[in-house]
C-alpha positions as CSV (number, residue, x, y, z in Angstrom):
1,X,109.7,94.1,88.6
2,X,113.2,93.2,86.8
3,X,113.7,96.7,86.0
4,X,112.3,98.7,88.9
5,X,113.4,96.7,91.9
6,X,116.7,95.0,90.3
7,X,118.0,97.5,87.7
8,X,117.7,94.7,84.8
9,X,115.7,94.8,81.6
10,X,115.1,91.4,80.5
11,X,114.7,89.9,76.5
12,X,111.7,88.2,75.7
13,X,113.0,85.4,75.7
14,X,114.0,85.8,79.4
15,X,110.1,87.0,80.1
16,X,108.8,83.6,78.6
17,X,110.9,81.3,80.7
18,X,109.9,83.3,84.0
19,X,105.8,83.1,82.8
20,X,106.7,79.4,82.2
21,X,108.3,78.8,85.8
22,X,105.5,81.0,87.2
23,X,102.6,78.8,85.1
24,X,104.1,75.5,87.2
25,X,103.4,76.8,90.4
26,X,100.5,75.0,91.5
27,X,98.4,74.7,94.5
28,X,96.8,76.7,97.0
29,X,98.5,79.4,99.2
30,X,99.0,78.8,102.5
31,X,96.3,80.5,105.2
32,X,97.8,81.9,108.2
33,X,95.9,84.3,110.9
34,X,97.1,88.0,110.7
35,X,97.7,88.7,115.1
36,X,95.3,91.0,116.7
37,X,97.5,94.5,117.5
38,X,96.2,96.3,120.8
39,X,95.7,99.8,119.5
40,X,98.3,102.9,119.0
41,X,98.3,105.6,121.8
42,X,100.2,108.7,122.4
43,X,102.7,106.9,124.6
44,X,103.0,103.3,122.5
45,X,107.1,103.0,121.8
46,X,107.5,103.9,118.3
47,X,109.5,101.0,116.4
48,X,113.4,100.6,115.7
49,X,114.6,100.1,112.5
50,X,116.2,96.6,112.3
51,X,119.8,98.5,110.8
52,X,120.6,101.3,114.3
């Protein structure tokens, strides 16, 4: 992920502290109810992009 999304290649001493940070994380992730889209049609809007 270090290399492909942020250019970086990290030691393996870098790896280990980021498995340690990631081991702490505790708990269970959060539920949340994906909305119910109305489906696609010929004339649905197609989206903007957020940067026009």
């Amino acid at each position: 992920m270090g290399r492909v999304q942020l250019g970086k290649k990290f030691t393996p001493e870098e790896n280990a502290k980021i498995v340690a940070f990631l081991k702490t994380l505790t708990g269970d992730q959060p539920s949340f109810k994906i909305p119910l889209l109305p489906p696609s049609a010929d004339n649905t809007p197609r989206p903007t992009p957020f940067d026009k």
